[in-house]
Each structure stands twice: as C-alpha cells, then as structure tokens.
PDB file as gemmi writes it, atoms N, CA and C in Angstrom:
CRYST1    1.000    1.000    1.000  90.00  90.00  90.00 P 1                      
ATOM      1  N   UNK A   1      82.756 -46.776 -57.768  1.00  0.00           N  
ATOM      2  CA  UNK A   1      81.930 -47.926 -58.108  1.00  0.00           C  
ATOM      3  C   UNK A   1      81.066 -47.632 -59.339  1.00  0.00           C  
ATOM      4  N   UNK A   2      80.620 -46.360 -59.175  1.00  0.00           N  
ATOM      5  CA  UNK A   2      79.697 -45.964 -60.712  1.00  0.00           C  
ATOM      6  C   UNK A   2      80.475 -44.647 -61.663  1.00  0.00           C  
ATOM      7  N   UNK A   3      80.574 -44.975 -62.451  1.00  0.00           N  
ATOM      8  CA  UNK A   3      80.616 -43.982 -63.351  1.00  0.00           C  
ATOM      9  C   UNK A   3      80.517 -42.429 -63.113  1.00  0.00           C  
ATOM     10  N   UNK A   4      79.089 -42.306 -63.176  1.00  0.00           N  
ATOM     11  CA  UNK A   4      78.150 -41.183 -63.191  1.00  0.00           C  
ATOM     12  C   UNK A   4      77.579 -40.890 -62.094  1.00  0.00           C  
ATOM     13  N   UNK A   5      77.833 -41.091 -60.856  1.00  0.00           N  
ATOM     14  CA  UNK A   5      76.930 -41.013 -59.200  1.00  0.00           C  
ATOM     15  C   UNK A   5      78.030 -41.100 -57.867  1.00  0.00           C  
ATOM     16  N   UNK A   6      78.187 -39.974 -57.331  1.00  0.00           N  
ATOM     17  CA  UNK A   6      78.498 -40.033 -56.256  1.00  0.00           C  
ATOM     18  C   UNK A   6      77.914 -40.960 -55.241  1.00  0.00           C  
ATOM     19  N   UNK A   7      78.990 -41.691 -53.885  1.00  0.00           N  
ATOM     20  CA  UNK A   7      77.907 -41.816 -53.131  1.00  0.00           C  
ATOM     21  C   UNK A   7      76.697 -41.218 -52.573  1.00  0.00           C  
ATOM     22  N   UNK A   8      76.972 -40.061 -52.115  1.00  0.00           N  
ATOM     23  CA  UNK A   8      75.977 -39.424 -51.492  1.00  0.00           C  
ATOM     24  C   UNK A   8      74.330 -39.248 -51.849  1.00  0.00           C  
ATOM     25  N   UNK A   9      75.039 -39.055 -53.914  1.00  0.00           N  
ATOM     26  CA  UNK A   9      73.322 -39.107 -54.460  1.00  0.00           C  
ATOM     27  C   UNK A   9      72.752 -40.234 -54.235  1.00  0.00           C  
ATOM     28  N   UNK A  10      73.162 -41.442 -54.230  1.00  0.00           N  
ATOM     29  CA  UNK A  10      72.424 -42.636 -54.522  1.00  0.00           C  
ATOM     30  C   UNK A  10      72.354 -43.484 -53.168  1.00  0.00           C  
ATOM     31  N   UNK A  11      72.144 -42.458 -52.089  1.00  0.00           N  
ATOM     32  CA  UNK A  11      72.543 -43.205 -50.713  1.00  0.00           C  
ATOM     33  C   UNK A  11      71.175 -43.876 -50.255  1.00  0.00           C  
ATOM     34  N   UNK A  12      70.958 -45.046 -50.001  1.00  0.00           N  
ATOM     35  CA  UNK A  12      70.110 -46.263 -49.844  1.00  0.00           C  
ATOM     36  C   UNK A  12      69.383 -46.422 -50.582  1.00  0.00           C  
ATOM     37  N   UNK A  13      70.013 -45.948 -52.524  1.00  0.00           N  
ATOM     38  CA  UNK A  13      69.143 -46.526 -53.323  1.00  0.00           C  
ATOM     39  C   UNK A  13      69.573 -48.624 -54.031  1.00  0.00           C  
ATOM     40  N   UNK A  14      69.123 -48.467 -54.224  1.00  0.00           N  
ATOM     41  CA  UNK A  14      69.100 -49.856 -55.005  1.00  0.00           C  
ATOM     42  C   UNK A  14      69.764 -49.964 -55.893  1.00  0.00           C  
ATOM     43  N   UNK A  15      71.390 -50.740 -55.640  1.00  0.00           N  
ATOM     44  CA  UNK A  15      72.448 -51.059 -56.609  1.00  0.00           C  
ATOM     45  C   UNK A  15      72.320 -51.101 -57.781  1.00  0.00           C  
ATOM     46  N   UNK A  16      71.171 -52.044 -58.255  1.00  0.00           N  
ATOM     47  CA  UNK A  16      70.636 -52.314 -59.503  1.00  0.00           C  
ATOM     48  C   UNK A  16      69.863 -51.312 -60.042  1.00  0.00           C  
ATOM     49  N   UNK A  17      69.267 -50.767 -59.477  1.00  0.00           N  
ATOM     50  CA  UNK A  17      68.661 -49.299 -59.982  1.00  0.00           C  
ATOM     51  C   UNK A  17      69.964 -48.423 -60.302  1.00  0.00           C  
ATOM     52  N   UNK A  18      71.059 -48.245 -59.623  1.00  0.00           N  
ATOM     53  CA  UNK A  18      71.961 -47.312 -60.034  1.00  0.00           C  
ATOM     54  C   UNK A  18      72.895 -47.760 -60.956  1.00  0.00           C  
ATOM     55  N   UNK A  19      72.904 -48.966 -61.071  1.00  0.00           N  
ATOM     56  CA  UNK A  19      73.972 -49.439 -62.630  1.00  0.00           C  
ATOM     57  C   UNK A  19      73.118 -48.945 -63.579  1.00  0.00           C  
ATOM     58  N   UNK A  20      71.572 -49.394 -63.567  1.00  0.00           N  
ATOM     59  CA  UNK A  20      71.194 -49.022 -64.961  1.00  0.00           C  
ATOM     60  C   UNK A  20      71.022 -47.909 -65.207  1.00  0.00           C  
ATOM     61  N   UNK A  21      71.040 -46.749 -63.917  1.00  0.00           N  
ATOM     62  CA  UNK A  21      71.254 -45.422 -63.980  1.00  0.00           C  
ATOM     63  C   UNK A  21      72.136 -45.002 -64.707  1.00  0.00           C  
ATOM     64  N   UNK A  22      73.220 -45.219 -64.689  1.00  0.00           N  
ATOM     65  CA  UNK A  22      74.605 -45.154 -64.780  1.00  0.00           C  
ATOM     66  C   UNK A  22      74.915 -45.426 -66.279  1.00  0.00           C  
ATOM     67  N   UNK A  23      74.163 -46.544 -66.361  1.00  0.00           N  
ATOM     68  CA  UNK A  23      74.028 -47.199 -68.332  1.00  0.00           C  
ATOM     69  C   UNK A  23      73.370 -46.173 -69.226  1.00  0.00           C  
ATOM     70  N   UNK A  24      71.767 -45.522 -68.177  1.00  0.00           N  
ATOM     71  CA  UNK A  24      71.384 -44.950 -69.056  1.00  0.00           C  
ATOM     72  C   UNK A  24      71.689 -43.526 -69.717  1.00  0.00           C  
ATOM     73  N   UNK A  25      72.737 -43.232 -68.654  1.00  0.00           N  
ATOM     74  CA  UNK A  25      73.448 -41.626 -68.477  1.00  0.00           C  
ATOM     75  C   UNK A  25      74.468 -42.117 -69.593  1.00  0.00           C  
ATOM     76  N   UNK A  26      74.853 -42.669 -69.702  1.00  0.00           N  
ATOM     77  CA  UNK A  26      75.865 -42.975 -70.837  1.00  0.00           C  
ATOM     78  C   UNK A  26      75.618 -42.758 -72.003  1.00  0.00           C  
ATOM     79  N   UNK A  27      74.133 -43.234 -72.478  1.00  0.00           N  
ATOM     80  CA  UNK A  27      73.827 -43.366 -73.579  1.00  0.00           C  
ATOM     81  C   UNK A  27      73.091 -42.100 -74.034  1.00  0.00           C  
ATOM     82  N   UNK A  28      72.737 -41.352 -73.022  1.00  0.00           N  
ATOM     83  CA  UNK A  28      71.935 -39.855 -72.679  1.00  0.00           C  
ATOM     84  C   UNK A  28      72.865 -39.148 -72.827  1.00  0.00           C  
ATOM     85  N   UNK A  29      73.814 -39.008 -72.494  1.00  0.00           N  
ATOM     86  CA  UNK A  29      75.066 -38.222 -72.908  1.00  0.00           C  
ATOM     87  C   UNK A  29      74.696 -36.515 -72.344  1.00  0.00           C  
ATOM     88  N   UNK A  30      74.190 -36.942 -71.205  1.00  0.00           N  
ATOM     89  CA  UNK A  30      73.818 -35.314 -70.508  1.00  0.00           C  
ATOM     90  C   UNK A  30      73.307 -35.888 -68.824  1.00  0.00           C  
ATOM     91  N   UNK A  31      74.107 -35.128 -67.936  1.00  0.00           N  
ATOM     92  CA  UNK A  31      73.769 -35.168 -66.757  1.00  0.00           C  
ATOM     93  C   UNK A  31      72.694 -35.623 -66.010  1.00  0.00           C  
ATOM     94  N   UNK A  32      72.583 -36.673 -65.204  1.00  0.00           N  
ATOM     95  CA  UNK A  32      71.279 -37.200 -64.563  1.00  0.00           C  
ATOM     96  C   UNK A  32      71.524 -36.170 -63.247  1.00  0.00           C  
ATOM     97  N   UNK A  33      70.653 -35.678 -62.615  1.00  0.00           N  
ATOM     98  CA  UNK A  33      70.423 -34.694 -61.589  1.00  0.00           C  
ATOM     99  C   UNK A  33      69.191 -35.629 -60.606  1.00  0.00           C  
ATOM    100  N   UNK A  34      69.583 -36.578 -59.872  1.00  0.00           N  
ATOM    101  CA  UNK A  34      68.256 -37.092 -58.845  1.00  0.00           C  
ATOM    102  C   UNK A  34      68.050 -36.124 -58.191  1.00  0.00           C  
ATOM    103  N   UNK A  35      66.483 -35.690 -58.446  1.00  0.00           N  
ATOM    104  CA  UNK A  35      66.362 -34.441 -57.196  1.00  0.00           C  
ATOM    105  C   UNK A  35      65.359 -35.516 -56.141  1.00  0.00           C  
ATOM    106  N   UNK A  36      65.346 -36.576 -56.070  1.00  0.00           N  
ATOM    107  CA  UNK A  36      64.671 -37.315 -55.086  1.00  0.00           C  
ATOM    108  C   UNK A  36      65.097 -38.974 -55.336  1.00  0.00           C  
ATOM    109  N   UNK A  37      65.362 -39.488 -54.189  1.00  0.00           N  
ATOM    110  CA  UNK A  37      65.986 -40.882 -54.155  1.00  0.00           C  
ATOM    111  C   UNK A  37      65.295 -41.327 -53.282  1.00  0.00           C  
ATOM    112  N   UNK A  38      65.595 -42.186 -51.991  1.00  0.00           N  
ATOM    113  CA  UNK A  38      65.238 -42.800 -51.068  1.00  0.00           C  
ATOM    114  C   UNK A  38      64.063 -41.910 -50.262  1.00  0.00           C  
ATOM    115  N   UNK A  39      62.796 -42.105 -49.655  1.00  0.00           N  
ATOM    116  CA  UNK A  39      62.276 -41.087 -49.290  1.00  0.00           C  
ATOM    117  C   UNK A  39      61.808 -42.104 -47.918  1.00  0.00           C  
ATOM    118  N   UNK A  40      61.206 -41.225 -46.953  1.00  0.00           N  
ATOM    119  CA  UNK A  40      60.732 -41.554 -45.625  1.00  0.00           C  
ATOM    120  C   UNK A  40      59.097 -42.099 -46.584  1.00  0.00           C  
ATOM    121  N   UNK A  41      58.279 -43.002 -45.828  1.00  0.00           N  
ATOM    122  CA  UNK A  41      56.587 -42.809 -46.414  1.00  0.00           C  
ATOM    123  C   UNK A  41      55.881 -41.524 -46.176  1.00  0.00           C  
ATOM    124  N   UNK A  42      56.431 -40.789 -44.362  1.00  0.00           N  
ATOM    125  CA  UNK A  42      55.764 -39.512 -44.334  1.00  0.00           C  
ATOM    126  C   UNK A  42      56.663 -38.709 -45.477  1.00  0.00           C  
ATOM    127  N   UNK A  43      57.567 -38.236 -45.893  1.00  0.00           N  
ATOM    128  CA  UNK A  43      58.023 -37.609 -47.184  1.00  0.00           C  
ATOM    129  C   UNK A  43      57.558 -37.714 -48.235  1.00  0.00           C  
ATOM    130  N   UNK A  44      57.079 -38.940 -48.582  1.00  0.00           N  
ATOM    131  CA  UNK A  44      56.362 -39.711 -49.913  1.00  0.00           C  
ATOM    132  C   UNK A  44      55.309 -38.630 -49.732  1.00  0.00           C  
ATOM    133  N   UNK A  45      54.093 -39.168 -48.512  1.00  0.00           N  
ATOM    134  CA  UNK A  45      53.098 -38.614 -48.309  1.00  0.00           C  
ATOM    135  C   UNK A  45      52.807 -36.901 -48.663  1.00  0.00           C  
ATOM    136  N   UNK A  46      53.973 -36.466 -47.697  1.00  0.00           N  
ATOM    137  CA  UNK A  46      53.919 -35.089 -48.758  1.00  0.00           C  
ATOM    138  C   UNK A  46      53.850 -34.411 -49.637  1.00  0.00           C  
ATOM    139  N   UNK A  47      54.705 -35.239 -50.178  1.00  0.00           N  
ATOM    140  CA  UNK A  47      54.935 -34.905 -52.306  1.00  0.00           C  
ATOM    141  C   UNK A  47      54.028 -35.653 -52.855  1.00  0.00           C  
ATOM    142  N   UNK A  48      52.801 -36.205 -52.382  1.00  0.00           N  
ATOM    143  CA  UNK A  48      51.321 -36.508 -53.053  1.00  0.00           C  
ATOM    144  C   UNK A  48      51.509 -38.044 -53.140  1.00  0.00           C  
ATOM    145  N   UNK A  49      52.780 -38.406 -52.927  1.00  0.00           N  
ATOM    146  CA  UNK A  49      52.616 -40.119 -53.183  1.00  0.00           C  
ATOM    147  C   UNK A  49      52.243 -40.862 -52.330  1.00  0.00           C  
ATOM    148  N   UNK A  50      52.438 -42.143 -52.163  1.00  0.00           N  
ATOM    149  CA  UNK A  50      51.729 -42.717 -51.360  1.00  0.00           C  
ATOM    150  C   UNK A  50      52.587 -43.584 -50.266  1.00  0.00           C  
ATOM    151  N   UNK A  51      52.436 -44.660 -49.529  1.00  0.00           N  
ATOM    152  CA  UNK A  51      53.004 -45.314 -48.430  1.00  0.00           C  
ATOM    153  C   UNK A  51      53.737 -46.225 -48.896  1.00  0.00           C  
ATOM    154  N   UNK A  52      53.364 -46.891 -49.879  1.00  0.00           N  
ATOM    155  CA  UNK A  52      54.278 -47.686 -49.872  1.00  0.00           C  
ATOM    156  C   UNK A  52      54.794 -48.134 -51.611  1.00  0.00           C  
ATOM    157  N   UNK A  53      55.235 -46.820 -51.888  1.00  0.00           N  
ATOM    158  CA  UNK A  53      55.549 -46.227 -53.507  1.00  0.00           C  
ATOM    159  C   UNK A  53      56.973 -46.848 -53.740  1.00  0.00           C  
ATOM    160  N   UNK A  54      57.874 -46.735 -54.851  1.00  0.00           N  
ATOM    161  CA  UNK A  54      59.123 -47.454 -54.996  1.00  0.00           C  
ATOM    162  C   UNK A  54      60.021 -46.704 -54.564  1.00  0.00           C  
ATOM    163  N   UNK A  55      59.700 -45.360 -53.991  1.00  0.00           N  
ATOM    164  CA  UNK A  55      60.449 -44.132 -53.564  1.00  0.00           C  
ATOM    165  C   UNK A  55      61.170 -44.702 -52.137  1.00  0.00           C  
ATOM    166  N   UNK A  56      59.989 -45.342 -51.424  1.00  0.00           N  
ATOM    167  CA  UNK A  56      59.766 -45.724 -49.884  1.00  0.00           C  
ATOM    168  C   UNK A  56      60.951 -47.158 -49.831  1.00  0.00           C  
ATOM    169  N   UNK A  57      61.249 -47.382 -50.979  1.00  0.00           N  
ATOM    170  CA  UNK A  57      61.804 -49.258 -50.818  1.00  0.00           C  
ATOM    171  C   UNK A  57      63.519 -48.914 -51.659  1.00  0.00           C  
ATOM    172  N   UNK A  58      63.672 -47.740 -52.084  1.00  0.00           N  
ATOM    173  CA  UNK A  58      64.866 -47.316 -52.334  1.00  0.00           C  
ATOM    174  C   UNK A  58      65.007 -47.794 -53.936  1.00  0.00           C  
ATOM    175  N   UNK A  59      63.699 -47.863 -54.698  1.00  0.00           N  
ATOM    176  CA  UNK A  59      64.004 -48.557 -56.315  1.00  0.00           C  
ATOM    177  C   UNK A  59      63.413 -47.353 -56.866  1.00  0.00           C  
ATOM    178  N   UNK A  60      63.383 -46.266 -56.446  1.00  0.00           N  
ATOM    179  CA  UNK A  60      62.683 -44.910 -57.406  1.00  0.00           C  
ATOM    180  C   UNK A  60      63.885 -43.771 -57.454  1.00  0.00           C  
ATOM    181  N   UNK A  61      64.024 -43.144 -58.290  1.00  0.00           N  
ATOM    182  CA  UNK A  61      63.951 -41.903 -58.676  1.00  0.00           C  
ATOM    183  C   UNK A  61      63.794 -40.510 -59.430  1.00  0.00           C  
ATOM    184  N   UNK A  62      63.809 -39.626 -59.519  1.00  0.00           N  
ATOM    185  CA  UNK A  62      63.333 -38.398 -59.974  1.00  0.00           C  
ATOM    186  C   UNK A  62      64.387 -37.530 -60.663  1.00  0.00           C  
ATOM    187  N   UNK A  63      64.517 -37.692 -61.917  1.00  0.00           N  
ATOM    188  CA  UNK A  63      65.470 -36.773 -62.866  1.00  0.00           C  
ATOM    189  C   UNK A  63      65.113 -35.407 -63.059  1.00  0.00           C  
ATOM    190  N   UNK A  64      66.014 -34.649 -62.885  1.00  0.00           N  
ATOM    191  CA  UNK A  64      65.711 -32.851 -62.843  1.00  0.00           C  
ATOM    192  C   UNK A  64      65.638 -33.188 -64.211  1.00  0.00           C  
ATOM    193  N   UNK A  65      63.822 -32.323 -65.258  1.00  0.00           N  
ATOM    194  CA  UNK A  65      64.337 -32.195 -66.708  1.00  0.00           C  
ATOM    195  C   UNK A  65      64.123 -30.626 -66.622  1.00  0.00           C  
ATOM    196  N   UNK A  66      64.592 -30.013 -67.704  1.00  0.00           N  
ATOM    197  CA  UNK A  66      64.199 -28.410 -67.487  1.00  0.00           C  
ATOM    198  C   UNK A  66      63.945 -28.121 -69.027  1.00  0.00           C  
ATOM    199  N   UNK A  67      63.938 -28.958 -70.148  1.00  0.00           N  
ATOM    200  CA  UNK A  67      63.488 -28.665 -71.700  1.00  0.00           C  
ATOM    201  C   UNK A  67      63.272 -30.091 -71.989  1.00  0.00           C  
ATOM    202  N   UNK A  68      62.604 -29.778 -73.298  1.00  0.00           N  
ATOM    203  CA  UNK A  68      62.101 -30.799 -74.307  1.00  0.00           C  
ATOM    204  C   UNK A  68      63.540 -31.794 -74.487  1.00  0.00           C  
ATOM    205  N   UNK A  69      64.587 -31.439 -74.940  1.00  0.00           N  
ATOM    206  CA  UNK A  69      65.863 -31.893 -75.348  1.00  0.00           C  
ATOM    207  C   UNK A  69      65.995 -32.845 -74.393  1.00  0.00           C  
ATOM    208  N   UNK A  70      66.474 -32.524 -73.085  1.00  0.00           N  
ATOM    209  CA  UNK A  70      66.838 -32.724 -72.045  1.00  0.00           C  
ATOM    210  C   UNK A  70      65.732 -34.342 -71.845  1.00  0.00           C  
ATOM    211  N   UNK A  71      64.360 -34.341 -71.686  1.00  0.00           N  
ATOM    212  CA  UNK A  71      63.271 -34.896 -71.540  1.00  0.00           C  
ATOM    213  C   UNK A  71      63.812 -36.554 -72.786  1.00  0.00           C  
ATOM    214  N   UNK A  72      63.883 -35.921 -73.539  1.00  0.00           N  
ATOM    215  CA  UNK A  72      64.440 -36.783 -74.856  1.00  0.00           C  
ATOM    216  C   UNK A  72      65.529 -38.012 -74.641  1.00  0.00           C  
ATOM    217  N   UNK A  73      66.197 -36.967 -74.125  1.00  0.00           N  
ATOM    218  CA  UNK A  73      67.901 -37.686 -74.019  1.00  0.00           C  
ATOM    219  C   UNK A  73      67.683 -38.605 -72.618  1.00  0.00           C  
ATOM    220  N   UNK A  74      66.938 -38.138 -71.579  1.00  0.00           N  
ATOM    221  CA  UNK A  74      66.458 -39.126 -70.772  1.00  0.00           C  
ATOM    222  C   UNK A  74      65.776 -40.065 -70.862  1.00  0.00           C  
ATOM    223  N   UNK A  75      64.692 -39.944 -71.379  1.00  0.00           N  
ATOM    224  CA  UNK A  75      63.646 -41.217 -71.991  1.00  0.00           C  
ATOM    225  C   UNK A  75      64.480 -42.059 -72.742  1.00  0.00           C  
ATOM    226  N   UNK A  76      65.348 -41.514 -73.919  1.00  0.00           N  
ATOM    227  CA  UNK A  76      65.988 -42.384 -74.397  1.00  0.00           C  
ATOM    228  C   UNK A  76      67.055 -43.246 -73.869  1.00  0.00           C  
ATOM    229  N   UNK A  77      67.643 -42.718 -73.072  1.00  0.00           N  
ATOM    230  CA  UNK A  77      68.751 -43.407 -72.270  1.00  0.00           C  
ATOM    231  C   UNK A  77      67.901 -44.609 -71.566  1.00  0.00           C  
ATOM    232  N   UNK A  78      66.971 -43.932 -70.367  1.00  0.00           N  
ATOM    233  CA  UNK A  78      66.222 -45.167 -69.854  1.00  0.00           C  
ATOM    234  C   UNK A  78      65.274 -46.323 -70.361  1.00  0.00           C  
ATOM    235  N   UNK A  79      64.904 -46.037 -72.184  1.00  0.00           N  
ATOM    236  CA  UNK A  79      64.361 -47.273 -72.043  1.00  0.00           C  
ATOM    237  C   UNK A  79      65.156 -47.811 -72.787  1.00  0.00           C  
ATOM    238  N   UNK A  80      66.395 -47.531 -73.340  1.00  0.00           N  
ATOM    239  CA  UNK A  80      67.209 -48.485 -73.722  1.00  0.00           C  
ATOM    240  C   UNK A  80      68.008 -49.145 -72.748  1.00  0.00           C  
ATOM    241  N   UNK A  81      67.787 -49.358 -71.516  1.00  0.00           N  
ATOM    242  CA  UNK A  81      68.598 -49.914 -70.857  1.00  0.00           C  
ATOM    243  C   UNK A  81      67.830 -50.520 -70.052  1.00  0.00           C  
ATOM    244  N   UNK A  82      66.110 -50.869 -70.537  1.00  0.00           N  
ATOM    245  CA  UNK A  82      65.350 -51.697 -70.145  1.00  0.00           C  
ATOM    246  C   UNK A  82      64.190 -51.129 -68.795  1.00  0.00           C  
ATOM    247  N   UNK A  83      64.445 -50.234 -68.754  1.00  0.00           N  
ATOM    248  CA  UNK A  83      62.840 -49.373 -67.798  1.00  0.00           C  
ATOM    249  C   UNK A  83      62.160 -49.428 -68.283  1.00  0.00           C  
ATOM    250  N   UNK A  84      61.404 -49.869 -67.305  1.00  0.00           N  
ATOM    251  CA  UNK A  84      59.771 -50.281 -67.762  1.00  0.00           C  
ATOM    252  C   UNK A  84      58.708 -49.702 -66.742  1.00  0.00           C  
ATOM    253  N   UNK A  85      59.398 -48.506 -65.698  1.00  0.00           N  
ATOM    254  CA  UNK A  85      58.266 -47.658 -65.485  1.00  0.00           C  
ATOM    255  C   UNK A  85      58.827 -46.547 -65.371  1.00  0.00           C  
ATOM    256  N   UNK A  86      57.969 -45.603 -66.026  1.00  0.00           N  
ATOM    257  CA  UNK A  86      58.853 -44.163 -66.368  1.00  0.00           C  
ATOM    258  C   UNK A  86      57.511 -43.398 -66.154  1.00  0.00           C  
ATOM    259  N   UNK A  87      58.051 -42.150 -65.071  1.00  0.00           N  
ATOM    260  CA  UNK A  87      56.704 -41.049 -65.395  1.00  0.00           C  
ATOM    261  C   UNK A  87      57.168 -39.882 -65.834  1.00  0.00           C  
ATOM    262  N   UNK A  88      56.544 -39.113 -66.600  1.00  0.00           N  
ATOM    263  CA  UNK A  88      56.891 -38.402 -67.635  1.00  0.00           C  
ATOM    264  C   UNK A  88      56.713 -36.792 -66.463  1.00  0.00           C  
ATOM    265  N   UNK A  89      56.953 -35.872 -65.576  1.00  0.00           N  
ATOM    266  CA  UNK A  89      56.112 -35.408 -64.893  1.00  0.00           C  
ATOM    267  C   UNK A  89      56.759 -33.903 -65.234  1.00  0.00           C  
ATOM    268  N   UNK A  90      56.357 -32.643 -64.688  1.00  0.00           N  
ATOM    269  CA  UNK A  90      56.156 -31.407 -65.186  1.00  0.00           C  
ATOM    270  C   UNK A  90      57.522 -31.049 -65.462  1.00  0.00           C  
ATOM    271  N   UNK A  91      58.219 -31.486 -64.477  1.00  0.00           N  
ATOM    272  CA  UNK A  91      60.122 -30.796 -63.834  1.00  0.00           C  
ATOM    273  C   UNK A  91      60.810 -32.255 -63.774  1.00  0.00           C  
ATOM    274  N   UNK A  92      60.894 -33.123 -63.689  1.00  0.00           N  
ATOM    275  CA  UNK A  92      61.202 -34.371 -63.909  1.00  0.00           C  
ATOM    276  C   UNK A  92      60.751 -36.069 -64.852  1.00  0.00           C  
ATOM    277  N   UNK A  93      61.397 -36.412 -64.119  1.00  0.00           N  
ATOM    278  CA  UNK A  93      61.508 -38.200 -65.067  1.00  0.00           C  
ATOM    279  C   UNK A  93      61.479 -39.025 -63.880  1.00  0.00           C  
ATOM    280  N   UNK A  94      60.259 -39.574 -63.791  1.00  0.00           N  
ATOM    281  CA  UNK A  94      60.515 -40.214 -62.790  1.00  0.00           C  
ATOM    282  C   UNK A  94      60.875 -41.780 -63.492  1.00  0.00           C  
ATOM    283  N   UNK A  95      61.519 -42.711 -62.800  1.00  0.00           N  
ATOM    284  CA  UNK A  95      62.327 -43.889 -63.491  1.00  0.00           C  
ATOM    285  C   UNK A  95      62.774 -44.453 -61.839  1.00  0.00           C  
ATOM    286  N   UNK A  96      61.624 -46.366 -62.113  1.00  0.00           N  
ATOM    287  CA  UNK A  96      61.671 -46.978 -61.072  1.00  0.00           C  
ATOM    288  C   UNK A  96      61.896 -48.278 -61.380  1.00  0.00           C  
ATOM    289  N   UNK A  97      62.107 -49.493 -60.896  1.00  0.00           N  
ATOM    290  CA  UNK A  97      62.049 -50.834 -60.802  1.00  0.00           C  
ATOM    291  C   UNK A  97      61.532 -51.558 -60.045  1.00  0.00           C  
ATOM    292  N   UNK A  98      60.321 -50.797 -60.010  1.00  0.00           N  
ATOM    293  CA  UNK A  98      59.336 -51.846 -58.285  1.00  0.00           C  
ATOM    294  C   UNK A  98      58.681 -52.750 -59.758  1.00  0.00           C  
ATOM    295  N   UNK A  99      59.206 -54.086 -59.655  1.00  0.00           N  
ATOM    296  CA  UNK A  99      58.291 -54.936 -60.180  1.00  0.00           C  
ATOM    297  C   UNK A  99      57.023 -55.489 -59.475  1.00  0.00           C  
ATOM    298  N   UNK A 100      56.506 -55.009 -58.269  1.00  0.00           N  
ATOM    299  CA  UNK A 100      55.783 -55.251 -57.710  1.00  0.00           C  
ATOM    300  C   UNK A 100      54.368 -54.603 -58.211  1.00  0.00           C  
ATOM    301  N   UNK A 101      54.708 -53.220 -58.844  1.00  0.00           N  
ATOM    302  CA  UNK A 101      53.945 -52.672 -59.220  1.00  0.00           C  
ATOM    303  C   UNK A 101      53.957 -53.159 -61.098  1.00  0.00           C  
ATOM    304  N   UNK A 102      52.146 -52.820 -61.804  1.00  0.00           N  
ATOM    305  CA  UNK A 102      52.704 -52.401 -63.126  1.00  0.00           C  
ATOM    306  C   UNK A 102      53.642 -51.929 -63.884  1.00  0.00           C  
ATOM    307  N   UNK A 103      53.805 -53.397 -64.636  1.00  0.00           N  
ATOM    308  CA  UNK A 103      55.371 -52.983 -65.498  1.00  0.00           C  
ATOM    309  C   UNK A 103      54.600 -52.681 -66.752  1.00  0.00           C  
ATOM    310  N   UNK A 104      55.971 -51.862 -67.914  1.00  0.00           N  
ATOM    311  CA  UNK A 104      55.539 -51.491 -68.947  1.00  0.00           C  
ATOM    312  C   UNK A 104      54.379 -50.286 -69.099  1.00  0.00           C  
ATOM    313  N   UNK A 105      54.660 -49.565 -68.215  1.00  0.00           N  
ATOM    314  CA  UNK A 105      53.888 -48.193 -67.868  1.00  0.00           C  
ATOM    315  C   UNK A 105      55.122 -47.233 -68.518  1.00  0.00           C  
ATOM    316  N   UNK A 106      54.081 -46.386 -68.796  1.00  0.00           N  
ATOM    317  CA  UNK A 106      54.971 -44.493 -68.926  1.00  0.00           C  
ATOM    318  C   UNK A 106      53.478 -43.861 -69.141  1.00  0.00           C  
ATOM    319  N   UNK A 107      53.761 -43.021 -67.454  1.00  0.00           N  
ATOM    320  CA  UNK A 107      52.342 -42.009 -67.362  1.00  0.00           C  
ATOM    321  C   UNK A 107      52.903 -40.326 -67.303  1.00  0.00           C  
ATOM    322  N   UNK A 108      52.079 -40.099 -67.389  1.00  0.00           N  
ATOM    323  CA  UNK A 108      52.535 -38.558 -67.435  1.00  0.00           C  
ATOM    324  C   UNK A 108      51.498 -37.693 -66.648  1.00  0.00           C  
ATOM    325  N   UNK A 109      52.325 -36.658 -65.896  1.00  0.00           N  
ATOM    326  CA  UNK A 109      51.245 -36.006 -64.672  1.00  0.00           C  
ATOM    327  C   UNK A 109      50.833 -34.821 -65.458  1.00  0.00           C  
ATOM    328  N   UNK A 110      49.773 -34.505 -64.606  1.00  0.00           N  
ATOM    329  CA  UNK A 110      48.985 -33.139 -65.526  1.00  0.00           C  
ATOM    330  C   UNK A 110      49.793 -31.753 -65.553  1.00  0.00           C  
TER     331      UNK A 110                                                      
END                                                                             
C-alpha cells in the first residue's frame, strides 16, 4: 500500500499521516526510521508528553535523526509535502497532523 513503510511500522497510525510520510521520504531521499508511532496516554506520559498529544490519536510521529544532514533531508521532505507541525528534538523529528492543536509551529527541545 505504501512505498516506504511496512505494515508493522505504521500500525494504528493515520493513513493520511502515512501517505504524506511516504511523499516526504521520497523527496528526502534517505530512510524514515519511526522510533515512536501510536502510543498508550500512560506511554505518552512517560516520555514527558502529555494525555491527550497527537501521539495518543495515532497522527504523530518520531523520526530517528543521528546528524545535521540527515535533520535537513527530513525537514525538507516534510515541509514540502505540507507539515505544519514539526519538532525539531535532540535524536529525532517529530512530524504530526493534529489540527486540533497549533498549526504552523516548528519547536525545538532543549
């Protein structure tokens, strides 16, 4: 069905979140690695987020980055294919579609 994603990675994420996944890996031209997809709220809770985050509703996830390059080729892929919330964070990319929340964000963790 996708390109670039096994079932298994993208299991109870959000169809539409994974096409444009899929678009933006194309244009990134380097491996998307979700090291976090669908999460429980107590799971959220653990990893510092909160209850009812885009993680919790199956429209979030978390790109392994491990260099500057890497960081690049992701950002670029995802906002050309129209993301409009991206967090920039130490070891990852986080890249969601909760329009529920602020759109047109890109934050970056300390």
């Amino acid at each position: 069905m996708f390109k670039y994603f096994k079932p298994e990675e993208i299991k109870g994420l959000d169809l539409g979140l994974v096409k444009m996944l899929d678009q933006a890996r194309e244009i990134a031209g380097i491996p998307f690695i979700i090291t976090s997809g669908l999460r429980s709220a107590e799971h959220s809770l653990e990893l510092g987020g909160y209850l009812n985050d885009a993680h919790t509703k199956g429209l979030a996830v978390d790109l392994r980055c491990r260099d500057s390059r890497q960081r690049f080729l992701i950002l670029k892929g995802l906002f050309a294919v129209g993301f409009v919330r991206i967090g920039d964070e130490i070891d990852h990319v986080h890249a969601d579609i909760d329009i529920s929340k602020d759109v047109n964000v890109c934050w970056r963790d300390k």
